[in-house]
C-alpha positions as CSV (number, residue, x, y, z in Angstrom):
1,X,2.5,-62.2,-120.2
2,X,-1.4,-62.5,-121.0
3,X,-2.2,-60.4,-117.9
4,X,0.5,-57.7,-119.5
5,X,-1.3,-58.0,-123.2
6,X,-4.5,-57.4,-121.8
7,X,-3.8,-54.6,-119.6
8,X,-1.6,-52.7,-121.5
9,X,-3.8,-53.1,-124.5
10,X,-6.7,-51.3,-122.4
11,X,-4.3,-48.7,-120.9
12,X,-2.6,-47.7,-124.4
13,X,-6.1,-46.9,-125.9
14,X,-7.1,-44.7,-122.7
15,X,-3.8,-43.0,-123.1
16,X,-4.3,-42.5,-127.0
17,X,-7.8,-41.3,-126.2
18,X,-6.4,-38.6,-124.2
19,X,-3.9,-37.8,-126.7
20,X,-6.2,-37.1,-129.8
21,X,-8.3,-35.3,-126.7
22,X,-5.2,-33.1,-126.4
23,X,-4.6,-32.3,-129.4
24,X,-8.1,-30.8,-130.6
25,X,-7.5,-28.4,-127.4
26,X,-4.3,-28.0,-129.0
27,X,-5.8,-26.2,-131.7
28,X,-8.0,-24.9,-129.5
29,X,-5.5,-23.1,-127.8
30,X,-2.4,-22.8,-130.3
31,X,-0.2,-20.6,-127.5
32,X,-0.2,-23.5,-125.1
33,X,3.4,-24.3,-125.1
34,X,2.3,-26.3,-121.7
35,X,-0.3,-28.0,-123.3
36,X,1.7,-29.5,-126.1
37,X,4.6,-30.8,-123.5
38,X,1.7,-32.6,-121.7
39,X,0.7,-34.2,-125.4
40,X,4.1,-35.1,-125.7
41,X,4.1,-36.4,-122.1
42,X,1.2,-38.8,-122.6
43,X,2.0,-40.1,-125.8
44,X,5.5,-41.4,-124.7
45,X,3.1,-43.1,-121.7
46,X,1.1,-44.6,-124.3
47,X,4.3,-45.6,-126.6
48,X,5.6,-47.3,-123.5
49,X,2.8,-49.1,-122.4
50,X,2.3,-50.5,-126.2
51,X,5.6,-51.7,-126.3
52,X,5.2,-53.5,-123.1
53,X,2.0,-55.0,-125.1
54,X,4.4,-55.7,-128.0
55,X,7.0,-57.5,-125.5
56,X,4.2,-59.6,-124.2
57,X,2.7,-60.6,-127.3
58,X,6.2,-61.2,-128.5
59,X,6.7,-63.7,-125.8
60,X,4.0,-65.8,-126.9
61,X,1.1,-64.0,-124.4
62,X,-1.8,-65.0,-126.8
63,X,-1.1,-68.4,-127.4
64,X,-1.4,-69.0,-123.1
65,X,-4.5,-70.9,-122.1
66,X,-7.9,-69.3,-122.2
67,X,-6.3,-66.1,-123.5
68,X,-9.5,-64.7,-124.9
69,X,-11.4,-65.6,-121.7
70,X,-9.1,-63.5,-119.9
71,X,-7.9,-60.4,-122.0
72,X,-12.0,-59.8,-121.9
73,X,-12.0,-60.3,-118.1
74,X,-8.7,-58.5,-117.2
75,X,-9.7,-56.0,-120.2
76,X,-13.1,-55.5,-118.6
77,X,-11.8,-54.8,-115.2
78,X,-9.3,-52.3,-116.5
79,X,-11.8,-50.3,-118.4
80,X,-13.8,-50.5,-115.1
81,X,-11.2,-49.1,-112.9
82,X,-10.8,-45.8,-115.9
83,X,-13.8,-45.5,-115.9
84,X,-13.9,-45.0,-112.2
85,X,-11.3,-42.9,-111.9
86,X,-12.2,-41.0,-114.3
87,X,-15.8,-39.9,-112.1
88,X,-13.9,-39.9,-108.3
């Protein structure tokens, strides 16, 4: 449940960072029905993966051993691996 926190705590801001992303082309591009499915597409991802984060905590995730130690190593690695991803 710690390693679930931590991860999904990383991925649900990258997916809400898209989101806002979206939007402003959004009003960018106001005719984009396709563009606004796609919002509406990530943002359930991001709603998912938060309440997997919400399950987790709920099950007592942050009270496990060493949890700060590692959310900030498994958070770390996760924000590695975006922002590789993001530049392959």
């Amino acid at each position: 449940m710690a390693c679930t926190s931590a991860v999904e705590t990383v991925i649900g801001g990258h997916y809400d960072d898209q989101v806002r992303r979206l939007m402003e082309l959004e009003k960018k591009y106001p005719e984009g029905g396709e563009l606004t499915k796609l919002t509406s597409t990530v943002s359930q991802f991001r709603d998912d993966e938060l309440e997997h984060r919400d399950i987790a905590i709920e099950k007592d995730a942050e009270k496990a051993t060493g949890y700060p130690v590692l959310k900030a190593v498994i958070g770390g690695g996760c924000q590695a691996a975006i922002w590789l991803s993001e530049r392959i």
